[in-house]
C-alpha positions in Angstrom: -86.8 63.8 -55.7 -88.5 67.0 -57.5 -88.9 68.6 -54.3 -86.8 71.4 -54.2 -86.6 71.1 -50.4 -84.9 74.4 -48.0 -85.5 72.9 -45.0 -86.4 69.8 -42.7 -87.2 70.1 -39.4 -88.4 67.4 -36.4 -89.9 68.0 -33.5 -90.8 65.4 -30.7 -93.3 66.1 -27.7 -93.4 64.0 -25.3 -96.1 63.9 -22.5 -95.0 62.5 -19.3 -97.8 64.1 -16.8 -101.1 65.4 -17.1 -102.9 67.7 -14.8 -100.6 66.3 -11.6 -101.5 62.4 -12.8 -98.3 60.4 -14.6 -99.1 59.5 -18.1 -97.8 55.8 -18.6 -96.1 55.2 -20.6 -96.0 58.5 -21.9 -98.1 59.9 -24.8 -95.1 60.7 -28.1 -95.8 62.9 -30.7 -93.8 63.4 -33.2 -93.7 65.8 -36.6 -91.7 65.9 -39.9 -92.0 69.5 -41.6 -90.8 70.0 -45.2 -90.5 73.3 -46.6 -90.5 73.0 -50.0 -90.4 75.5 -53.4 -94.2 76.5 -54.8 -93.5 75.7 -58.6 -97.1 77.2 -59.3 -96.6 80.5 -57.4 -97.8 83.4 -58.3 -99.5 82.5 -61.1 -103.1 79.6 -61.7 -101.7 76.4 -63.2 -104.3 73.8 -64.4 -102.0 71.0 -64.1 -101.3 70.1 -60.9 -99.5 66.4 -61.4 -96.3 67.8 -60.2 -97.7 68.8 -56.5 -99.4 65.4 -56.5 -96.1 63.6 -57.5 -94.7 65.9 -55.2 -97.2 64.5 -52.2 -96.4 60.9 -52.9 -92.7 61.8 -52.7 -93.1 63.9 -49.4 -95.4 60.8 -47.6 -92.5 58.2 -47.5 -89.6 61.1 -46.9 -92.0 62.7 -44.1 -93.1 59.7 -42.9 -89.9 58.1 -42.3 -88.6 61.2 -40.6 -91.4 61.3 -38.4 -91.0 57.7 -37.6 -87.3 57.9 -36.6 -88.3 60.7 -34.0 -91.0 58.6 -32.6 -88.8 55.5 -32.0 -91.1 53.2 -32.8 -91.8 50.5 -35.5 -94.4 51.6 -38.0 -96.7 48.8 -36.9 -96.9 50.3 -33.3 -97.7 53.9 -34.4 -101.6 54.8 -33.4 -102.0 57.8 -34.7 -101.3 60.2 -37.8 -102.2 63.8 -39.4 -101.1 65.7 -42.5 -100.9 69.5 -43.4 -99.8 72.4 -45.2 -99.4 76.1 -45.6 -98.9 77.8 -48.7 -97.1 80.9 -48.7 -98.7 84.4 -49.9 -98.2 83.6 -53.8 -99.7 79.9 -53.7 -103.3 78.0 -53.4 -104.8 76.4 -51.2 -105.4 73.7 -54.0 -101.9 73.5 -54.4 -101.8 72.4 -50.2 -104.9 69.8 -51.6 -102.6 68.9 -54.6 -100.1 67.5 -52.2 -101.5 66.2 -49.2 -104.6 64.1 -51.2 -104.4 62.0 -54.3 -100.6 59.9 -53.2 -99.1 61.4 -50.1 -100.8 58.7 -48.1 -100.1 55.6 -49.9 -96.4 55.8 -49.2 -97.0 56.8 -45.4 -99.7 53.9 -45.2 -96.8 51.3 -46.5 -94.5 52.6 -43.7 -97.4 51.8 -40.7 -98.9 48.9 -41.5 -102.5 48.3 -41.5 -103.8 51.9 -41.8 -107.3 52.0 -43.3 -108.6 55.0 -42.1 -108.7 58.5 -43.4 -105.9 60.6 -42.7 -106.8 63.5 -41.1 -105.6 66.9 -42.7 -105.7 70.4 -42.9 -104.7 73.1 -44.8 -104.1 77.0 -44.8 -102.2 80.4 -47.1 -100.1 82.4 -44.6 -96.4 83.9 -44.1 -93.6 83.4 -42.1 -94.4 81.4 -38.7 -97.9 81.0 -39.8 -99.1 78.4 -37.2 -100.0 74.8 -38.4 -102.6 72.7 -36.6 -102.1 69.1 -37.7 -105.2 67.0 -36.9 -104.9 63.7 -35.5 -106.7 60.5 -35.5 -106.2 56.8 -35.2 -104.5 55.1 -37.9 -107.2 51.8 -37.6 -110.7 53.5 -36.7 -111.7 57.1 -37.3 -114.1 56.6 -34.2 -111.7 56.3 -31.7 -112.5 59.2 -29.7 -109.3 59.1 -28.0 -107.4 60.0 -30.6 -109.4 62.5 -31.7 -106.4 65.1 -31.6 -104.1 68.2 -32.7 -100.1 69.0 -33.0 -99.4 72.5 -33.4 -96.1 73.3 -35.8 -94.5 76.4 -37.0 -91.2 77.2 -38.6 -90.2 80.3 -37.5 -89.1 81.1 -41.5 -91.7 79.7 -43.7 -93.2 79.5 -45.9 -91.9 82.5 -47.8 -94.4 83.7 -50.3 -93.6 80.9 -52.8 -93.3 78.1 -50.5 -95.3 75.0 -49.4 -94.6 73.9 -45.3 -96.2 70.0 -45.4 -96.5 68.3 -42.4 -96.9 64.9 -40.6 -97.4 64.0 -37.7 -97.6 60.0 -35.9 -98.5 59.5 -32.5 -97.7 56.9 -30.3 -101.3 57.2 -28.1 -104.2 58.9 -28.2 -104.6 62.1 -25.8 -103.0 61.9 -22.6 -105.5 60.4 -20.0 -108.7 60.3 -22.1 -111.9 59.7 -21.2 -114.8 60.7 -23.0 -115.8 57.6 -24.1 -116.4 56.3 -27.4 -114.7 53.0 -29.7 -111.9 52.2 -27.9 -108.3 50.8 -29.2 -109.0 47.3 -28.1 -112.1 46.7 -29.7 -111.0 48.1 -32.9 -111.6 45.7 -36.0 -109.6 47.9 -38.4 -111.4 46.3 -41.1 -113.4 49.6 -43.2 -110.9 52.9 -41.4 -114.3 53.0 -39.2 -114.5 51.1 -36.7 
């Protein structure tokens, strides 16, 4: 891998109740967070091919991660997100380096059919900078349901010329939802709409 990777974390949430009412089964999310070296920090780089090489390596190690956490087979996985922070000496565009052009191909190999768009996100801060991962069905953007967030922070990273990318795979939507909208039984998975 040419990663230079400091750190991997996991983290698992699982919702059991919600407001007094069991959730049934219960609603898992789970994240894979690398923390990896900037090799553009500090100075503009026109070339980003590394990140983006980067990105495609990070979707299957990330993805696999998150997937061992969740305990379930890819095919059975609802939900996904990606982000990333850049520390103090990076670019956002090196965050959009990684988590656009490849990261999803591998992570979409992992799940199955998974035509639409990964939701992402992506922010510049220091150590412990909070990281809202967005989340939506893996199928059918409009599935209201799934319409979501994880929050993640390593107490650590990023240092100033560090990258913290995330995934996150769900096993539901949101706990108990009911706002209407497409729902996961009339899905046709067909165009990542609908």
């Amino acid at each position: 891998m040419s990663a230079r990777i400091r750190k991997l974390v996991t983290i698992l949430d699982e919702t059991r109740s919600e407001m007094g009412r069991p959730v049934e089964p219960a609603v898992r999310r789970a994240a894979a967070i690398a923390v990896i070296a900037n090799p553009f920090a500090g100075r503009y780089e026109a070339d980003l091919a590394p990140l983006i090489e980067i990105g495609e390596e990070l979707g299957d190690l990330l993805g696999r991660h998150a997937l061992a956490a969740l305990g379930l087979p890819g095919e059975q996985v609802e939900g996904y997100g990606k982000a990333a922070a850049v520390g103090e000496d990076g670019e956002l565009e090196h965050a959009a380096a990684i988590l656009h052009p490849k990261l999803g191909a591998p992570l979409r190999k992992l799940l199955g059919k998974a035509p639409a768009l990964i939701p992402s996100s992506k922010k510049r801060g220091s150590l412990g900078v909070v990281l809202d991962v967005p989340l939506g069905h893996k199928a059918a953007a409009y599935v209201r349901s799934h319409f979501d967030g994880m929050e993640v922070r390593i107490p650590d990273a990023p240092r100033a010329n560090e990258i913290m990318v995330a995934i996150v795979l769900t096993s539901a939507g949101r706990p108990l939802p009911r706002v209407g909208g497409l729902k996961t039984d009339e899905i046709k998975g067909e165009d990542g709409l609908r």
